[in-house]
Every structure is written in structure tokens, then in C-alpha cells.
C-alpha positions in Angstrom: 65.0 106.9 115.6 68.1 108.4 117.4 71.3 106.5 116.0 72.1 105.3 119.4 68.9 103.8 119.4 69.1 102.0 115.8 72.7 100.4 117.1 70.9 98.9 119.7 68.0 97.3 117.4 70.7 96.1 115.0 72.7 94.4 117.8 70.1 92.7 120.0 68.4 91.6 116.1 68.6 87.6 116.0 67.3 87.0 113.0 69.2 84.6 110.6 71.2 86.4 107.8 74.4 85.8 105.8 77.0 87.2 108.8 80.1 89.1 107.7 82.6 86.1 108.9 80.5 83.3 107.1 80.9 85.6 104.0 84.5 86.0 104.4 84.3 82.4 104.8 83.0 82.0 101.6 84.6 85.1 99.5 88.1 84.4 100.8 89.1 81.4 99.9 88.5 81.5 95.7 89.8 85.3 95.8 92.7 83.6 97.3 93.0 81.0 95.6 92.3 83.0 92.0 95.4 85.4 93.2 97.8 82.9 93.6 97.0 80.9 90.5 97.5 84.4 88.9 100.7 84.8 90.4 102.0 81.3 89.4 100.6 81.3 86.0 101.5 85.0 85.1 104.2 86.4 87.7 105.9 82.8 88.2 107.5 81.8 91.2 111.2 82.3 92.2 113.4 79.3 91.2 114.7 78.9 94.9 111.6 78.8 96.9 111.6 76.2 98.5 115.0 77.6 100.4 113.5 80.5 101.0 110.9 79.1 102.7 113.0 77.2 104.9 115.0 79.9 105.4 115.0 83.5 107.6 113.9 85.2 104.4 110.6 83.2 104.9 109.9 86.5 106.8 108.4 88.1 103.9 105.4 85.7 103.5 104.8 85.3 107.1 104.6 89.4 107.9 102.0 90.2 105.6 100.3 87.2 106.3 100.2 87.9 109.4 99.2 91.2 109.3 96.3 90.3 107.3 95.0 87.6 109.8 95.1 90.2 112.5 93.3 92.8 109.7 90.4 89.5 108.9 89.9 89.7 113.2 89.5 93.2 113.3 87.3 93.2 110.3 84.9 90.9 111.4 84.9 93.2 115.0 83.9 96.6 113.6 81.4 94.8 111.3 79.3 95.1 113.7 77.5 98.8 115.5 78.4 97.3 119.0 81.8 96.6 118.2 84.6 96.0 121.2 87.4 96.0 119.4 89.8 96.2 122.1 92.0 92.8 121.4 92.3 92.9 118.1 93.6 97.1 117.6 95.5 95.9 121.0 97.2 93.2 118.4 97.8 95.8 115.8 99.2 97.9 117.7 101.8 95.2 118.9 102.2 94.1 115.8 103.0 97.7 114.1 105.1 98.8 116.8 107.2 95.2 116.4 107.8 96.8 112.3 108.5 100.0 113.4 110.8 98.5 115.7 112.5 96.2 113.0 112.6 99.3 110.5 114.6 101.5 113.2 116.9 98.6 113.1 117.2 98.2 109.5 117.8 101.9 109.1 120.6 101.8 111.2 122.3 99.0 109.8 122.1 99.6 106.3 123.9 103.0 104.9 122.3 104.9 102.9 124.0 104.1 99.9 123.0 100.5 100.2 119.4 101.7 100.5 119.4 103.6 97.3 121.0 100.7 95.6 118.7 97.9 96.9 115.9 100.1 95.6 117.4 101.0 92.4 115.2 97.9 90.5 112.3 98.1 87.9 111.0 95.5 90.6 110.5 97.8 93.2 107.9 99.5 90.9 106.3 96.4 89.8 105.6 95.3 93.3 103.8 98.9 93.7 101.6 97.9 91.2 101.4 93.6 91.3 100.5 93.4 95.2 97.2 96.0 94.6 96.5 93.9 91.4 96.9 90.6 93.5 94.8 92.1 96.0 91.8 93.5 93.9 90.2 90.4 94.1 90.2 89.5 97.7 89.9 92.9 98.8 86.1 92.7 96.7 85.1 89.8 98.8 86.2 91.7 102.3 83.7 94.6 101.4 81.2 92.0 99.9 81.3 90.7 103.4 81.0 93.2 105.6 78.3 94.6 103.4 76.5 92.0 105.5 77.4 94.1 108.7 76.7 97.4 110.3 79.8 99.0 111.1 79.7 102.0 113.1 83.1 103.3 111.2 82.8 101.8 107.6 85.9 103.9 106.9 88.0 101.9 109.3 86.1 98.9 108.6 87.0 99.3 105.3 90.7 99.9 105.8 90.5 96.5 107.8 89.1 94.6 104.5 92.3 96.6 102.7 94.3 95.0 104.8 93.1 91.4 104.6 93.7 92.0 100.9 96.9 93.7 100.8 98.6 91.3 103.2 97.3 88.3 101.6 98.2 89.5 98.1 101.6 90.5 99.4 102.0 87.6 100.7 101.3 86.0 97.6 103.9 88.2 95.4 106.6 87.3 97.7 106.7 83.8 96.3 107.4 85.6 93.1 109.8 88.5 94.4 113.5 87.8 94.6 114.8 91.0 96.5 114.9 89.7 100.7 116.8 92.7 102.0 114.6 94.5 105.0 115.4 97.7 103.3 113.4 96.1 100.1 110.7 95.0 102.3 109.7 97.7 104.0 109.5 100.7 101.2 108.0 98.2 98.3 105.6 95.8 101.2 104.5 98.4 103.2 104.2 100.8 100.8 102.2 98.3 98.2 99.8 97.4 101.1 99.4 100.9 102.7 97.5 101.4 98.6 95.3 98.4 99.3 94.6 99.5 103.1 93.9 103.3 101.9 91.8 102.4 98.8 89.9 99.9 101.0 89.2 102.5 103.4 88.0 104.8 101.2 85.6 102.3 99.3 84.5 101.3 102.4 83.6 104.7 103.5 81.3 105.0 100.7 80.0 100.9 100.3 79.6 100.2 104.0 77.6 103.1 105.2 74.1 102.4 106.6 
């Protein structure tokens, strides 16, 4: 059977089986919930949260959060071989451009020296390797998912499930994290979640091939 031809079989196939988003349904929410009871009970949370979170700096929970809400809709597109993904790498794209919009800005407004300083913390290390640790859980139970799929690019599928995980577990860390600055944000989020995205990617490359 040609490949075209097996797509078509898998996506006109009605029979009833555990679909990819009822499975993130059910994988999500415990990870979840497992990563943040990690954070409070071994990271702890910063003693002024609850300003922070009605303040500007609340930015740093609702991006990756975001992000990974747009990542969980994209996900549950290329889960399947007959996946129109238009909307949701539409939304990305807005999305990404919006940071590397933001980052521009933040580049020009904070000298260099201020940079090297913001970044000068054992922190910035620790949220390389806390977000990925957060993340290891829920980023399981986006491949378990999609394990109940076909995607025609598990690769990019996979990077999708990263992304679920890394923005959610970022999210979670910045309860913990006490450095706001966008200069801060940018090299120790993105960079912690671009590990989660890439290692979900290549997992999925190998786990969600059919």
C-alpha cells in the first residue's frame, strides 16, 4: 500500500479508540498537577507572588502558558496523517513574531552591560536545568498521547508535545523565579523551553513513527 493510500485509510477509519486529545485530557492534568506540587514543595514559591501576579511581571506566567496552549492546538492537529494545520502554525507564527518583536525592543533598551549583569546569577543556570526537570513529566504524557495518532511529521509533532511541556513547566518555575527583567526572560525562558521543544522533537521522531 502506497503511503498516500494508508493516510487515507487511517483518516476515513471510524472506529472508536483512545484519540490523542482525550489522552492529553487525561495525561495533562496529573503531570501538571505533579509539576507544580514539585515546585512548591521542593523549588518553593517567591515570597511576593501574589504582587507579581497582579502586576506587569505576571508576563512571565502568561507567555509560556500561552505558548504552550497554542503548542497543545497544534499538537492535537498534526496528530493526525490528514492534518490542516493552517490556524494553529498561523497562531505561532503570530505569536513568535510578537517575542521576536518584544526581544528587539528589550535589546535596545537595555545596554549591554546591564545584560551581562542581569545574567550574572547561579539562577540563570538553574532555570536551564529546573524548567526541563519540571517539564519531563508532562512532556511523557504529550508523546503518550499522540502515540494514539498518526502524524504525518512525528518530528514536528513531537516538538509540538515539547512545547506543551516546556511552556507549562516554565510556567510553573516562574512562580518560583525572582528575576522579572525581559533581558532574564528571554535567554533563561526561551532558552530552557527551546531544550524541552528540541528533546521532544527528537523523541518524537523516533516514538511517533508509524
Amino acid at each position: 500500500m502506497k503511503t498516500e493510500e494508508l493516510i487515507a485509510a487511517l483518516a476515513a477509519d471510524t472506529t472508536p479508540g483512545p484519540a490523542p486529545a482525550r489522552r492529553m485530557a487525561r495525561a495533562l492534568p496529573p503531570a501538571l498537577l505533579v509539576s507544580g506540587l514539585a515546585l512548591v514543595t521542593l523549588w518553593h514559591t517567591r515570597p511576593d507572588l501574589a504582587q507579581v501576579l497582579a502586576s506587569p511581571t505576571v508576563y512571565k506566567t502568561l507567555v509560556p502558558a500561552v505558548l504552550a496552549l497554542a503548542a497543545l492546538w497544534l499538537a492535537q492537529g498534526l496528530s493526525r496523517p490528514d492534518a490542516r494545520v493552517t490556524a494553529q502554525r498561523a497562531l505561532m507564527g503570530v505569536l513568535l513574531a510578537g517575542l521576536a518583536a518584544l526581544l528587539v525592543y528589550a535589546l535596545a533598551t537595555t545596554p549591554m552591560a546591564e545584560v551581562a549583569e542581569i545574567l550574572d546569577t547561579r539562577d540563570f543556570s538553574n532555570c536551564l536545568i529546573s524548567v526541563p526537570v519540571l517539564a519531563a513529566l508532562p512532556l511523557a504524557g504529550a508523546l503518550w498521547a499522540l502515540r494514539a495518532g498518526a502524524p504525518r511529521s512525528p518530528g514536528w509533532a513531537g516538538a509540538a508535545a515539547g512545547l506543551v511541556a516546556g511552556g507549562s513547566a516554565a510556567a510553573i518555575y516562574s512562580l518560583h523565579c525572582p528575576h522579572d527583567p525581559l533581558m532574564y526572560f528571554f535567554p533563561a525562558y526561551g532558552s530552557a523551553m527551546a531544550i524541552v521543544t528540541a528533546a521532544g522533537a527528537v523523541i518524537g521522531r523516533r516514538l511517533l513513527r508509524w
